[in-house]
C-alpha positions in Angstrom: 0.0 0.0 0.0 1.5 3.5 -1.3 1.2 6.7 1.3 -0.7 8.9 0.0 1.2 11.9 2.2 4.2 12.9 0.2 1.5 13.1 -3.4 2.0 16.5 -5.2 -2.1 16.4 -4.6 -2.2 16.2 -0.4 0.0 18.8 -0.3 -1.3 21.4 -2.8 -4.6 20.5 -0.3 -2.8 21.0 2.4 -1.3 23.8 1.7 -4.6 25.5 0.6 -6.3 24.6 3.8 -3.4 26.7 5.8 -4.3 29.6 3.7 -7.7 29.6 3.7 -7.4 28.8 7.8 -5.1 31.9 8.2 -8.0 33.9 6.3 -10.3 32.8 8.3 -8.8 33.9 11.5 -8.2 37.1 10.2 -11.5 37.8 9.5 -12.7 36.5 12.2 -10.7 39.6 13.9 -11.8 42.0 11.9 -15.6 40.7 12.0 -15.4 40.6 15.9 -14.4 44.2 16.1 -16.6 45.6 13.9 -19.7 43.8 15.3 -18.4 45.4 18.3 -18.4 48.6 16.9 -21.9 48.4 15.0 -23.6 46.3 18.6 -22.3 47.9 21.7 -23.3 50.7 23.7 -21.3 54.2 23.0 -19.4 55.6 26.1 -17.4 58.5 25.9 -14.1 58.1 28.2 -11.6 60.9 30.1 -7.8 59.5 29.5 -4.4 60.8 30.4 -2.2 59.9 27.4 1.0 58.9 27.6 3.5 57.8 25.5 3.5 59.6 21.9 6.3 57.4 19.8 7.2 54.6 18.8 10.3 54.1 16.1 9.3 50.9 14.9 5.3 51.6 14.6 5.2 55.2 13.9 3.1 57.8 16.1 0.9 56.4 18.5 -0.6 57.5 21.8 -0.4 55.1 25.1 -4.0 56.1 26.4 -5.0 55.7 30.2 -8.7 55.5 31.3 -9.3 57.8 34.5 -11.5 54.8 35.3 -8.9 52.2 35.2 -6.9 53.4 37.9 -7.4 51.0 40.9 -9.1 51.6 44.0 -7.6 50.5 47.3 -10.7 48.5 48.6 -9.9 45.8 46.1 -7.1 45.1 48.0 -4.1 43.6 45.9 -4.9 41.7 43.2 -2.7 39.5 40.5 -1.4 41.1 37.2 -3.9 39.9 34.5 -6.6 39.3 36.9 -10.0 40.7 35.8 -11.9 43.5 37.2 -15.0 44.6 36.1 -16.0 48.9 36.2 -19.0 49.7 36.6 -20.3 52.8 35.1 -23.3 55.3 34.8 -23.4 58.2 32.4 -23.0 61.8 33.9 -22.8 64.7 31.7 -21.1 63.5 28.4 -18.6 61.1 30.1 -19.4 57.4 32.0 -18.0 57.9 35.7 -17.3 54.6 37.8 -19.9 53.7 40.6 -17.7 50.7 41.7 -14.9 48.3 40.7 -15.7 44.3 41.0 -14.2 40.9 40.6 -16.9 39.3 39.8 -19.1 39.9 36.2 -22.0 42.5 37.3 -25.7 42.2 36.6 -26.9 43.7 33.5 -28.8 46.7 34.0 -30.2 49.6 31.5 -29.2 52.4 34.1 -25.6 51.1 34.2 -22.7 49.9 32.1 -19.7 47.6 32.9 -16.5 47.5 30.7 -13.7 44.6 31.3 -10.2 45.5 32.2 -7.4 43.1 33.5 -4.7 44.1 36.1 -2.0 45.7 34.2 0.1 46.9 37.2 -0.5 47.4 40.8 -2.7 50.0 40.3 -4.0 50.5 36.8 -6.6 48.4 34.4 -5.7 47.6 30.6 -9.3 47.6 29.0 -7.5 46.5 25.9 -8.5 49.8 24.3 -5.1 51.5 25.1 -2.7 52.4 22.0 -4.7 54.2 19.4 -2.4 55.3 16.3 -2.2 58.6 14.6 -1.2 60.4 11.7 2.7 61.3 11.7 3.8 64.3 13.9 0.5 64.0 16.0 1.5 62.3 18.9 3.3 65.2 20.8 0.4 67.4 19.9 -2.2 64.5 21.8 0.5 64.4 24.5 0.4 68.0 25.4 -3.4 68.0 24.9 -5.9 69.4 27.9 -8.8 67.4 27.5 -8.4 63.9 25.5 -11.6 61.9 25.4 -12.2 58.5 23.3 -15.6 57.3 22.4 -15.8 53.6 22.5 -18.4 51.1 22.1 -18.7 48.3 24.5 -20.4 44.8 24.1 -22.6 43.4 26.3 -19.3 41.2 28.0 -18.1 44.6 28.9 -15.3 44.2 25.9 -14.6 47.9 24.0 -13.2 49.3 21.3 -12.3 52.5 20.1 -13.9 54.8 17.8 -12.8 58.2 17.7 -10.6 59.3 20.0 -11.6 64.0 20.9 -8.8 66.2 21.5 -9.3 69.6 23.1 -13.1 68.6 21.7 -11.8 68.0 18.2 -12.4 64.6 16.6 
């Protein structure tokens, strides 16, 4: 009996299958994001940027979320452990009304957005490097008043949509 493994024919297969697999899982990405971004609820965030530069990746803009700095009643907690932020709308920015390890309940008054311990006292909401056009990145970093609308799914995962300088989109 001949193995069929080594043909010319299982391995043009083959090596269709891994393309059409890496595909996939690109669009997969890409579909997951935007569904986010058509589905979840709009918040509009207060940041403190950070870092404008990078010389590999071009200009881009470390962002902070005022409400991903940690509170001290949680105690201390592991780096990548999840917190949950719960939210209600004041003004034209969400404020926090608590942090929580476990998932909240859904309600339509409040909001909850997922971050993970990033450092002993800040979340990462996985919303925080958002690139700009060249030469920008001082110009966000000296910035009074940066705000990022994001859209966040009913897990409490976000993604940015347009990110306000000094009130300009």
């Amino acid at each position: 009996m001949t193995l069929l493994t080594n043909t010319p024919l299982v391995r043009n297969v083959a090596f269709w299958l891994v393309v059409v697999a890496q595909v996939a899982i690109l669009l997969a990405f890409v579909g997951v994001r935007e569904y986010r971004l058509q589905t979840g609820t709009e918040v509009v965030l207060r940041t403190v940027p950070v870092d404008p530069r990078s010389l590999l990746q071009g200009d881009y803009v470390i962002l902070r979320y005022e409400i991903g700095r940690l509170p001290v009643y949680l105690g201390t907690l592991e780096l990548g452990e999840t917190v949950y932020v719960v939210m209600e709308k004041r003004d034209e920015t969400w404020r926090v009304l608590s942090h929580q390890v476990g998932k909240p309940e859904t309600r339509t008054d409040r909001l909850f957005i997922k971050g993970t311990v990033e450092s002993g006292d800040w979340l990462d909401f996985g919303i925080g490097n958002y690139f700009v056009p060249e030469n920008r990145g001082p110009e966000i970093e000296r910035a009074g008043d940066v705000k990022v609308k994001v859209t966040i799914d009913a897990s409490g995962n976000a993604a940015i949509k347009e990110v306000y300088v000094d009130g300009v989109s």
